[in-house]
N, CA and C atoms as a LAMMPS dump frame, in Angstrom:
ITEM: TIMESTEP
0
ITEM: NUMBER OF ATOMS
267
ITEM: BOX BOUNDS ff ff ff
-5.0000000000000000e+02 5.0000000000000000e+02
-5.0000000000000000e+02 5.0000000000000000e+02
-5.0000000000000000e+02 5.0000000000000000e+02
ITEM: ATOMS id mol type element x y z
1 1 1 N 0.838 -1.178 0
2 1 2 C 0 0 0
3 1 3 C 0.887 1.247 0
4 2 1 N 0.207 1.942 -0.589
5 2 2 C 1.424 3.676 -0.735
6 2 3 C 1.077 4.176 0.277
7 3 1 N 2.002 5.094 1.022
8 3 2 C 1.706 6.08 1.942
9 3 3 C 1.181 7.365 1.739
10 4 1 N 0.888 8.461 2.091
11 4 2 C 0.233 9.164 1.842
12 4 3 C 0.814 9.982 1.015
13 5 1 N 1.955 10.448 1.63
14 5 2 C 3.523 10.994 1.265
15 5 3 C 3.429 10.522 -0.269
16 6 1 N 3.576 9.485 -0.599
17 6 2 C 3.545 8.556 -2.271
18 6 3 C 2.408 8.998 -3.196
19 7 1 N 1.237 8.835 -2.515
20 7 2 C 0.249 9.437 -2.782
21 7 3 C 0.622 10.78 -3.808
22 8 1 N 0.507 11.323 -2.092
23 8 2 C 0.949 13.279 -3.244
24 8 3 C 1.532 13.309 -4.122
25 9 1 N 3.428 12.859 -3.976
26 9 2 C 3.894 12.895 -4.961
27 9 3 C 3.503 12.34 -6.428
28 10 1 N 2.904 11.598 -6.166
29 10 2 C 2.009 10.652 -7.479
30 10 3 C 1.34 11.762 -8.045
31 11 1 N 0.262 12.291 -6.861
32 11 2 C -0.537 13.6 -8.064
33 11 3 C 0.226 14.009 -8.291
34 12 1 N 1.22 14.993 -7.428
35 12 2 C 2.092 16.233 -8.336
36 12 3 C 2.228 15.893 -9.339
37 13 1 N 3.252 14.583 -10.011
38 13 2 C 3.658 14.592 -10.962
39 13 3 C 2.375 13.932 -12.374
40 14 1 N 1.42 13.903 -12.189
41 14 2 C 0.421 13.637 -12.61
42 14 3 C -0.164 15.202 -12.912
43 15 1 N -0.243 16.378 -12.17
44 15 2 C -0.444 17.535 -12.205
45 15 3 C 0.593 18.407 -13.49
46 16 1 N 1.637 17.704 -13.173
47 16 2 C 2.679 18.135 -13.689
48 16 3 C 2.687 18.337 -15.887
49 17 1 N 2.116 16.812 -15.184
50 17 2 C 2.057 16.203 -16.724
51 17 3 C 0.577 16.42 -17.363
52 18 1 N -0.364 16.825 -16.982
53 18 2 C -1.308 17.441 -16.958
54 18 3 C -1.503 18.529 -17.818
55 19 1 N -0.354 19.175 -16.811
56 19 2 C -0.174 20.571 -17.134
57 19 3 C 0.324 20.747 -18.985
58 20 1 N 1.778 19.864 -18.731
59 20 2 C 2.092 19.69 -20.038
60 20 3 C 1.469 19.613 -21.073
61 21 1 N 0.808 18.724 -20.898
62 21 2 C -0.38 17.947 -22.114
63 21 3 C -1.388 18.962 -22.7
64 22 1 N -1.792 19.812 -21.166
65 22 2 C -2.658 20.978 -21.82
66 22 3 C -2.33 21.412 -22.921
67 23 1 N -0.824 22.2 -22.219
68 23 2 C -0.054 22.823 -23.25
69 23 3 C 0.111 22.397 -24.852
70 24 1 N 0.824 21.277 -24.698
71 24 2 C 0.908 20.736 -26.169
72 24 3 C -0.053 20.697 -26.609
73 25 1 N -1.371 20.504 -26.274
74 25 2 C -2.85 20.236 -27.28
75 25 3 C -3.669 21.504 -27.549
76 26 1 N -2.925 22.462 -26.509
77 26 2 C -3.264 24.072 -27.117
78 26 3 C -2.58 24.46 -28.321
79 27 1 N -1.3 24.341 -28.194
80 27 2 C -0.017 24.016 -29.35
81 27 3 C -0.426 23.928 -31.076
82 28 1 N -0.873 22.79 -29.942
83 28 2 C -1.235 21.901 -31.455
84 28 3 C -2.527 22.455 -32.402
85 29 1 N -3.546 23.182 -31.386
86 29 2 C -4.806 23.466 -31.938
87 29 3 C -4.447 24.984 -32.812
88 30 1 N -2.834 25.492 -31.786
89 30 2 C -2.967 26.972 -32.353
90 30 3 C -2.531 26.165 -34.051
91 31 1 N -1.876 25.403 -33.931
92 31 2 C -1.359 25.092 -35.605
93 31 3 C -2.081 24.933 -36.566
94 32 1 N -3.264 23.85 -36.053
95 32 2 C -4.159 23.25 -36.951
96 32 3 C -4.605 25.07 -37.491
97 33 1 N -5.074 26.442 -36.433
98 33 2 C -5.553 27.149 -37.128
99 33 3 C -4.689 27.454 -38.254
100 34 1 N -3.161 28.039 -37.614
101 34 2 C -2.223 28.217 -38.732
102 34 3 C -2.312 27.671 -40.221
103 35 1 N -2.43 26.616 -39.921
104 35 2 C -2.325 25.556 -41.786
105 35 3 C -3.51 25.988 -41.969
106 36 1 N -4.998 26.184 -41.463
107 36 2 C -5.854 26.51 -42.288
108 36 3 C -6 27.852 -42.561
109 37 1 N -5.397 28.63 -42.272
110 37 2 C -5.179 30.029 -43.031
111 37 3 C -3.972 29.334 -44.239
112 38 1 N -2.497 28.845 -43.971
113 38 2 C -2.166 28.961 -44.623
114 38 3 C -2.428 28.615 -45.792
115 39 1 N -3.609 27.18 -45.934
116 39 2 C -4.384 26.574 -46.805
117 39 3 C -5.047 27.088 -47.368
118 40 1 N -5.762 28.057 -46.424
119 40 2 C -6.448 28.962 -47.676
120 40 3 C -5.537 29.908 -48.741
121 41 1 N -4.937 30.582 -47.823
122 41 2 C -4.111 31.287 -48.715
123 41 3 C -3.363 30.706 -49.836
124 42 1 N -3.03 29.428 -50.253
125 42 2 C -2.832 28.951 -50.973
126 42 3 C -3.425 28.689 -52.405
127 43 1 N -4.803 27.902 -51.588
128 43 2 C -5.638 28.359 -53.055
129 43 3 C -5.985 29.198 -53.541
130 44 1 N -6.023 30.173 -52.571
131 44 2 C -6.744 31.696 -52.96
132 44 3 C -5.761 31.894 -54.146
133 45 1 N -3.67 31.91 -54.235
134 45 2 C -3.044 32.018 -55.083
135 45 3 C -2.93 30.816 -56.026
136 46 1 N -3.826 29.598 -56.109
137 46 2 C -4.2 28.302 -57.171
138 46 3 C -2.392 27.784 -56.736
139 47 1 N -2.177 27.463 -55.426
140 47 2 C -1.362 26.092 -55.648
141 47 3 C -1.687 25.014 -54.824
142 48 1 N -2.296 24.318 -55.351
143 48 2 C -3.072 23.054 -55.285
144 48 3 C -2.261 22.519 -54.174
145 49 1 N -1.106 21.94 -54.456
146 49 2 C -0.201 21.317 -53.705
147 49 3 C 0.189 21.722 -52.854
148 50 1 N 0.257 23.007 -52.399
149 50 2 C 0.68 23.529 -51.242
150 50 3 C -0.535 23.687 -50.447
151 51 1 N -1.498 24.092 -50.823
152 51 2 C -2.997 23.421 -50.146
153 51 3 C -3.135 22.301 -49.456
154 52 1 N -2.553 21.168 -50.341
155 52 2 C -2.991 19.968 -49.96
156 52 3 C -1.428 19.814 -48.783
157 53 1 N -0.717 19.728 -48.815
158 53 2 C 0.406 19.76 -48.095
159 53 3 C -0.133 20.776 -46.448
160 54 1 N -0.727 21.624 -46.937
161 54 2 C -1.098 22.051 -45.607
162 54 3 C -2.467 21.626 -44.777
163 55 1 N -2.907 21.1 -45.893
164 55 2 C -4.055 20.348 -44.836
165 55 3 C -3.59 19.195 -44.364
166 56 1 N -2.701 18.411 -44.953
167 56 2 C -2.231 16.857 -44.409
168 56 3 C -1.394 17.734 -43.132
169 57 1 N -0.927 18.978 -42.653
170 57 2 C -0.247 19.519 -41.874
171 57 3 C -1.65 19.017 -40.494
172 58 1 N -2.227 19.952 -41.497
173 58 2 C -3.682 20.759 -40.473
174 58 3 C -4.267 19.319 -39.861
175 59 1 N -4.399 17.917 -40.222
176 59 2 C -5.216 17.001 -40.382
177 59 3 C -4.395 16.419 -38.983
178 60 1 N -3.082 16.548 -39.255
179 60 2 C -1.825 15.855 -38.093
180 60 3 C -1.782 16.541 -36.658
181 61 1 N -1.706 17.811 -36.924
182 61 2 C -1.79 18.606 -35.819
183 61 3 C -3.353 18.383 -35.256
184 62 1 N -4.269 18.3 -35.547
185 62 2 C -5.626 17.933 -35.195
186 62 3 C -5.555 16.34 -34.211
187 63 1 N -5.388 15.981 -35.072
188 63 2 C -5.031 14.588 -34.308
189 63 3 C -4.173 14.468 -33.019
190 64 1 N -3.121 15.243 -33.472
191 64 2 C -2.015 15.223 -32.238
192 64 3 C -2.432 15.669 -30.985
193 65 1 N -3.605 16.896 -31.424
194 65 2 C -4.388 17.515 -30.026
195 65 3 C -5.16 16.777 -29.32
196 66 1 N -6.246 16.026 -30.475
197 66 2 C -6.872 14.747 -30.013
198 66 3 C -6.2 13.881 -28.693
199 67 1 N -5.234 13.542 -29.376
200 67 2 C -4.348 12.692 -28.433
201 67 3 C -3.735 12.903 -27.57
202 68 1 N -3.349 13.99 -27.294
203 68 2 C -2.863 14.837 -25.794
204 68 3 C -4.13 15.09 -24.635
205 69 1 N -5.063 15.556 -25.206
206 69 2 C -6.017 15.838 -25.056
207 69 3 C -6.668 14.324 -24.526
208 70 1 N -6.517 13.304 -24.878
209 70 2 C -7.184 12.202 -24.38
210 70 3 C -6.121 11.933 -23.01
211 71 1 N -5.023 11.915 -23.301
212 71 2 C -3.899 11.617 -22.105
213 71 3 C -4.126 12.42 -20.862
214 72 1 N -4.901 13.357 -20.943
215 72 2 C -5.16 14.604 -20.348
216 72 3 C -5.991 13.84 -19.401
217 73 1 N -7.35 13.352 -20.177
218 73 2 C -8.396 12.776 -19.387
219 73 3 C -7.824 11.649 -18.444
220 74 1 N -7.563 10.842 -19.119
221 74 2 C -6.248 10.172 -18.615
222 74 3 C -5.797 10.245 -17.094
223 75 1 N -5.004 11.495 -17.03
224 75 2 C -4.392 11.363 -16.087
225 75 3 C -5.419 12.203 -15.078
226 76 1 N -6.676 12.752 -15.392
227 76 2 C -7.676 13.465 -14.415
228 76 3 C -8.513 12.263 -13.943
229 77 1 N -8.357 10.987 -14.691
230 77 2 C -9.14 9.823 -14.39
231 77 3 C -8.082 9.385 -12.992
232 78 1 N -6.863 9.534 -13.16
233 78 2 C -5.982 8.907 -12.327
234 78 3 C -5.962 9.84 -11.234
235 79 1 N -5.893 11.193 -11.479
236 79 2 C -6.032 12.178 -9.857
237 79 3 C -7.534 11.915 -9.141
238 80 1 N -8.536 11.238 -9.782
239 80 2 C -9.51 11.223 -9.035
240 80 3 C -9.354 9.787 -8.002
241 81 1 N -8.955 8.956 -8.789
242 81 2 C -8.451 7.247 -7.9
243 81 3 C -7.806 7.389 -7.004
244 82 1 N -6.585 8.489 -6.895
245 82 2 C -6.098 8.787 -6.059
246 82 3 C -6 9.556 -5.107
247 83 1 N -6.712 10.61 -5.167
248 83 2 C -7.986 11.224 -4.534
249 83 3 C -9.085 10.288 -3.492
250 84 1 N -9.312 9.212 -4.056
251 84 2 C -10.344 8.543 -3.581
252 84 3 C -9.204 7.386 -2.492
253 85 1 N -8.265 7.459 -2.586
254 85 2 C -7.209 6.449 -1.785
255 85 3 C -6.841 7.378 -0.152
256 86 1 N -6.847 8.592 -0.701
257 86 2 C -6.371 9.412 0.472
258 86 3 C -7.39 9.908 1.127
259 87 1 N -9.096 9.436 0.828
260 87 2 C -9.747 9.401 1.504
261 87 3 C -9.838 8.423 2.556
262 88 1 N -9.596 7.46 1.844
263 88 2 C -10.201 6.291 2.626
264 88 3 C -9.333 6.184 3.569
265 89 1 N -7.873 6.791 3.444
266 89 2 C -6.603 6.407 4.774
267 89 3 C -6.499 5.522 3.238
Protein backbone atom coordinates (compact mmCIF):
# COMPACT_ATOMS: atom_id res chain seq x y z
CA UNK A 1 0.00 0.00 0.00
CA UNK A 2 1.42 3.68 -0.73
CA UNK A 3 1.71 6.08 1.94
CA UNK A 4 0.23 9.16 1.84
CA UNK A 5 3.52 10.99 1.26
CA UNK A 6 3.54 8.56 -2.27
CA UNK A 7 0.25 9.44 -2.78
CA UNK A 8 0.95 13.28 -3.24
CA UNK A 9 3.89 12.89 -4.96
CA UNK A 10 2.01 10.65 -7.48
CA UNK A 11 -0.54 13.60 -8.06
CA UNK A 12 2.09 16.23 -8.34
CA UNK A 13 3.66 14.59 -10.96
CA UNK A 14 0.42 13.64 -12.61
CA UNK A 15 -0.44 17.53 -12.20
CA UNK A 16 2.68 18.13 -13.69
CA UNK A 17 2.06 16.20 -16.72
CA UNK A 18 -1.31 17.44 -16.96
CA UNK A 19 -0.17 20.57 -17.13
CA UNK A 20 2.09 19.69 -20.04
CA UNK A 21 -0.38 17.95 -22.11
CA UNK A 22 -2.66 20.98 -21.82
CA UNK A 23 -0.05 22.82 -23.25
CA UNK A 24 0.91 20.74 -26.17
CA UNK A 25 -2.85 20.24 -27.28
CA UNK A 26 -3.26 24.07 -27.12
CA UNK A 27 -0.02 24.02 -29.35
CA UNK A 28 -1.24 21.90 -31.46
CA UNK A 29 -4.81 23.47 -31.94
CA UNK A 30 -2.97 26.97 -32.35
CA UNK A 31 -1.36 25.09 -35.61
CA UNK A 32 -4.16 23.25 -36.95
CA UNK A 33 -5.55 27.15 -37.13
CA UNK A 34 -2.22 28.22 -38.73
CA UNK A 35 -2.33 25.56 -41.79
CA UNK A 36 -5.85 26.51 -42.29
CA UNK A 37 -5.18 30.03 -43.03
CA UNK A 38 -2.17 28.96 -44.62
CA UNK A 39 -4.38 26.57 -46.81
CA UNK A 40 -6.45 28.96 -47.68
CA UNK A 41 -4.11 31.29 -48.72
CA UNK A 42 -2.83 28.95 -50.97
CA UNK A 43 -5.64 28.36 -53.06
CA UNK A 44 -6.74 31.70 -52.96
CA UNK A 45 -3.04 32.02 -55.08
CA UNK A 46 -4.20 28.30 -57.17
CA UNK A 47 -1.36 26.09 -55.65
CA UNK A 48 -3.07 23.05 -55.28
CA UNK A 49 -0.20 21.32 -53.71
CA UNK A 50 0.68 23.53 -51.24
CA UNK A 51 -3.00 23.42 -50.15
CA UNK A 52 -2.99 19.97 -49.96
CA UNK A 53 0.41 19.76 -48.09
CA UNK A 54 -1.10 22.05 -45.61
CA UNK A 55 -4.05 20.35 -44.84
CA UNK A 56 -2.23 16.86 -44.41
CA UNK A 57 -0.25 19.52 -41.87
CA UNK A 58 -3.68 20.76 -40.47
CA UNK A 59 -5.22 17.00 -40.38
CA UNK A 60 -1.82 15.85 -38.09
CA UNK A 61 -1.79 18.61 -35.82
CA UNK A 62 -5.63 17.93 -35.20
CA UNK A 63 -5.03 14.59 -34.31
CA UNK A 64 -2.01 15.22 -32.24
CA UNK A 65 -4.39 17.52 -30.03
CA UNK A 66 -6.87 14.75 -30.01
CA UNK A 67 -4.35 12.69 -28.43
CA UNK A 68 -2.86 14.84 -25.79
CA UNK A 69 -6.02 15.84 -25.06
CA UNK A 70 -7.18 12.20 -24.38
CA UNK A 71 -3.90 11.62 -22.11
CA UNK A 72 -5.16 14.60 -20.35
CA UNK A 73 -8.40 12.78 -19.39
CA UNK A 74 -6.25 10.17 -18.61
CA UNK A 75 -4.39 11.36 -16.09
CA UNK A 76 -7.68 13.47 -14.41
CA UNK A 77 -9.14 9.82 -14.39
CA UNK A 78 -5.98 8.91 -12.33
CA UNK A 79 -6.03 12.18 -9.86
CA UNK A 80 -9.51 11.22 -9.03
CA UNK A 81 -8.45 7.25 -7.90
CA UNK A 82 -6.10 8.79 -6.06
CA UNK A 83 -7.99 11.22 -4.53
CA UNK A 84 -10.34 8.54 -3.58
CA UNK A 85 -7.21 6.45 -1.79
CA UNK A 86 -6.37 9.41 0.47
CA UNK A 87 -9.75 9.40 1.50
CA UNK A 88 -10.20 6.29 2.63
CA UNK A 89 -6.60 6.41 4.77
Amino acid sequence: MLSNNQIHAIQNELLNRLTDLKHKAKEMELEVYSYKYKKKKAIENGNVDEAEYFETLEKSCGDMAKSYEARAAENIELLGVLANCLERG
